[in-house]
N, C-alpha and C positions, 0 to 999 in steps of 0.2 A: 522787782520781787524782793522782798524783805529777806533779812536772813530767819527769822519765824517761820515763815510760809515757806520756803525752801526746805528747813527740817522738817517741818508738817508732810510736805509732799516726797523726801528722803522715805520717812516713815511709812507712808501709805505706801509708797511703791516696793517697800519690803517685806511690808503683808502681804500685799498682792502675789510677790514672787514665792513669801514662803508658805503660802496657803495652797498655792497650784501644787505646789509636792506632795498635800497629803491624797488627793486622787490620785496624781502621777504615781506615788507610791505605791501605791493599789495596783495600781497597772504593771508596774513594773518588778512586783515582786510577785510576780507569776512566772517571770523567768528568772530574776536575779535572786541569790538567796542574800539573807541584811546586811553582810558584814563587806562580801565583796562590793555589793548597790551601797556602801559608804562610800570604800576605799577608790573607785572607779569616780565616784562625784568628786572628790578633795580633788581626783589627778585633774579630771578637767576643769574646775575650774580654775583650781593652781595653773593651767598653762592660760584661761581665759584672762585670767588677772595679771600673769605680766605682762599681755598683751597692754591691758587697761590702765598698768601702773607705768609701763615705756609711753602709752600717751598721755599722762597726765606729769610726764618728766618726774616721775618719784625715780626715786634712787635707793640706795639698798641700805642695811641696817649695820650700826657699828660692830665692832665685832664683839665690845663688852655688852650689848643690848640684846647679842644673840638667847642668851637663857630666856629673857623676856619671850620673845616671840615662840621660842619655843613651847612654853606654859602655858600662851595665849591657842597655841594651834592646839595643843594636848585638852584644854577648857574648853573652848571654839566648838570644834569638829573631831577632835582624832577622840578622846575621853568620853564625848558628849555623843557621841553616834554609840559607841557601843553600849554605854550604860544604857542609852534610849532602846536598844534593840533588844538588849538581855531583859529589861522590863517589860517591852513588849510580848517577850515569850510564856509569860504568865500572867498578861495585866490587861483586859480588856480596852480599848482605845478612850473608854468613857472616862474610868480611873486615871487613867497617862495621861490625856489631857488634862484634866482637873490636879495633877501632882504638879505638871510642867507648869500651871498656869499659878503658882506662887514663884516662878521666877522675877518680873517685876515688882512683887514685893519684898522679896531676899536683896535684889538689888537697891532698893531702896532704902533699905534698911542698912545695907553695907558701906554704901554711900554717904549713906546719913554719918555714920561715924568716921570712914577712914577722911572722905572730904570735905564734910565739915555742911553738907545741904541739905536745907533747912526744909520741912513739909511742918506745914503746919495741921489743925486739928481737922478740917479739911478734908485735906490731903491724904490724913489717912483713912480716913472714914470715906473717900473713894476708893481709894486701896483697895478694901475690903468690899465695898459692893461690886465691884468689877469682877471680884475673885466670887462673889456670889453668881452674880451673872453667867460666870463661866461654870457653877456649877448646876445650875435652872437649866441650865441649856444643854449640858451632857447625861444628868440624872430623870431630867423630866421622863424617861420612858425605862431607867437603869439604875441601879443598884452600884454604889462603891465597895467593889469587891476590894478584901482585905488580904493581900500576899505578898510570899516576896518580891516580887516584881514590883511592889511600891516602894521598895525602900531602892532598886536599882534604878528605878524614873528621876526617886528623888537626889536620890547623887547625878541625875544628868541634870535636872536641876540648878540644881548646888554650883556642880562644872562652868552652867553656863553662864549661871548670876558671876562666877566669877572672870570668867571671858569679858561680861559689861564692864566689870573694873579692869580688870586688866587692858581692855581696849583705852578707858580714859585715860588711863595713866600713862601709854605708850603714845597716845593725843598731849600730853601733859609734855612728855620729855620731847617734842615736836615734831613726831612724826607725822606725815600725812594722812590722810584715809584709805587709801590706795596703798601706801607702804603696810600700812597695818596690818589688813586684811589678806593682801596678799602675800606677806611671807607670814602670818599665824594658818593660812592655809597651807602653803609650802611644807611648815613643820607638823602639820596633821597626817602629811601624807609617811613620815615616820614611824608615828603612835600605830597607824593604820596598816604598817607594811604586812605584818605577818600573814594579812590579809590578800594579797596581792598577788597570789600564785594563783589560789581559786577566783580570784577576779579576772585576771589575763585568760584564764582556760575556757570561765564563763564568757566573756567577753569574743575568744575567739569564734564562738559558734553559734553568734546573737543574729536575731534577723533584723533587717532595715529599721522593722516598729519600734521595737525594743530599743535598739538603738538611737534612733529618735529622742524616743525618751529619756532615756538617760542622757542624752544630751542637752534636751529641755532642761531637765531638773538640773545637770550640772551648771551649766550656763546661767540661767535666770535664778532657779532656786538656792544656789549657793555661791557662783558669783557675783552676780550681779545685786542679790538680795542684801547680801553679806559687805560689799561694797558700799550702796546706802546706807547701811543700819552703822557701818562707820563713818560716812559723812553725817549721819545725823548727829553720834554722840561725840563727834569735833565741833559741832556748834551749839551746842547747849551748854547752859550753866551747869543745868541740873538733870543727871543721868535718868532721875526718872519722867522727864520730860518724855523723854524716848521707849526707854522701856515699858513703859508704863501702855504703849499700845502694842505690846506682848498681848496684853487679855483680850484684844480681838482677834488674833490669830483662829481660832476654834470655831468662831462664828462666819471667818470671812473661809474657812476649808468649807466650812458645811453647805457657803451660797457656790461655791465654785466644786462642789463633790455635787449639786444638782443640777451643774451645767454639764458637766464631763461625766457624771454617771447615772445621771438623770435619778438621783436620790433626791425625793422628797422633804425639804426643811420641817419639823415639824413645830407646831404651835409654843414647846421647850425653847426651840432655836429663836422663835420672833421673841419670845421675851426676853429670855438671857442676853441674844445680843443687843437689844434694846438698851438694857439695863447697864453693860458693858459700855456701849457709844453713850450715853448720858455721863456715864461715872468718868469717863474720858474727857470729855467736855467741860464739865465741873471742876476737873483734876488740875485742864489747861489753865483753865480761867481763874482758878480761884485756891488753889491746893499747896502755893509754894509760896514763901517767905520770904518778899522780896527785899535784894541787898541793898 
């Protein structure tokens, strides 16, 4: 297997896991309220990843690289959970999606300058239909409502295009994929603690379902998901290689929110993601400036 086809398949299987959380979410915030159903995910998966980082023989981070990881869990998870949650409390899902879904192009663009990769004319012109796509497919039956809540989406945004970088760069100074992720989770569980009291209390008086789930969602949704999405941006040249299949996220919740919620895709959803997988493909094959 190529190393191509392996990040290809890194990628798809981090869709896969981060798209199952946005039903799982659904479900699970029928008991949990948002901040604790963050801070309870970071814990678990923080302990699912040292598992995953002791078998993959990583090792732990120097002590001058400590601020790094720190920045990267505060971008990552611990900054990006809560701006996404305080947006949510004023922002319809249709608008958050469509705010969140310029992060692979923030990242592409921050890229373009701090590391020097190159997209060509292309390249950007899929950018932008992908980011169409992702909006045919939320607006088709909805309105982009205008509030504050979009300016607190677009700081989780912002946070996480900067997590992309920030993961290259901790790939750059030669950490693993494994090391990465798993102490930029470690130091979420930080940003996240204030949160922690009401999460233990929630936690103590959850039933098996619930629990379940938030185990689901810790385990695959955010470690496992999160662990790909670092082995993918250690084998690329070019970060938007990777991020760049961010813009199916919304398409691949809504085929997996009609299997676990039995929510109907609507005619919005087949063309948007249509349009999304096409501008992907196009992106792959034709969108980058080769060295």
């Amino acid at each position: 297997m190529s190393k191509k086809v392996q990040m290809n398949l890194f990628c798809i299987l981090t869709i896969l896991f981060w798209a199952i959380a946005f039903p799982l979410s659904k479900v699970a915030l029928q008991y949990f309220s948002t901040n604790s159903l963050g801070f309870l995910r970071v814990c678990i998966a923080s302990v699912a990843l040292l598992i995953i980082n002791k078998l993959n023989g990583g090792g732990v981070p120097k002590k001058k690289d400590l601020g790094w990881f720190l920045l990267s869990g505060a971008c990552g998870f611990g900054i990006y959970l809560f701006t996404f949650n305080r947006g949510m409390l004023t922002l319809t899902s249709a608008s958050s999606s469509i705010v969140i879904a310029i992060t692979p192009v923030l990242t592409a663009v921050a890229a373009h300058y701090l590391y020097g990769e190159r997209i060509n004319v292309i390249g950007w012109t899929t950018l932008i239909t992908a980011f169409i796509g992702v909006a045919i497919m939320m607006l088709w039956d909805g309105v982009l409502s205008i509030n504050p809540g979009i300016f607190w989406t677009l700081g989780a945004a912002v946070v996480f295009c900067a997590y992309n970088i920030l993961n290259r760069k901790l790939s750059k100074m030669g950490y693993k994929a494994t090391e990465i992720v798993t102490y930029s989770m470690i130091s979420s569980i930080l940003v996240l603690s204030p949160f922690s009291v009401q999460g233990i209390r929630e936690l103590s008086n959850v039933s098996p379902y619930y629990l379940a789930v938030l185990f689901t969602m810790g385990i695959l949704s955010s470690a496992l998901a999160y662990f790909f999405w670092s082995k993918a941006l250690s084998m690329t040249e070019n970060t938007s290689d990777v991020t760049n299949y961010g813009f199916l996220t919304p398409f691949v919740a809504t085929l997996m929110g009609s299997l676990i919620l039995s929510e109907v895709p609507s005619l919005g959803t087949v063309i948007g993601g249509s349009v999304i997988i096409v501008s992907i493909v196009i992106f792959s094959k034709k969108g980058k400036v080769k060295s």
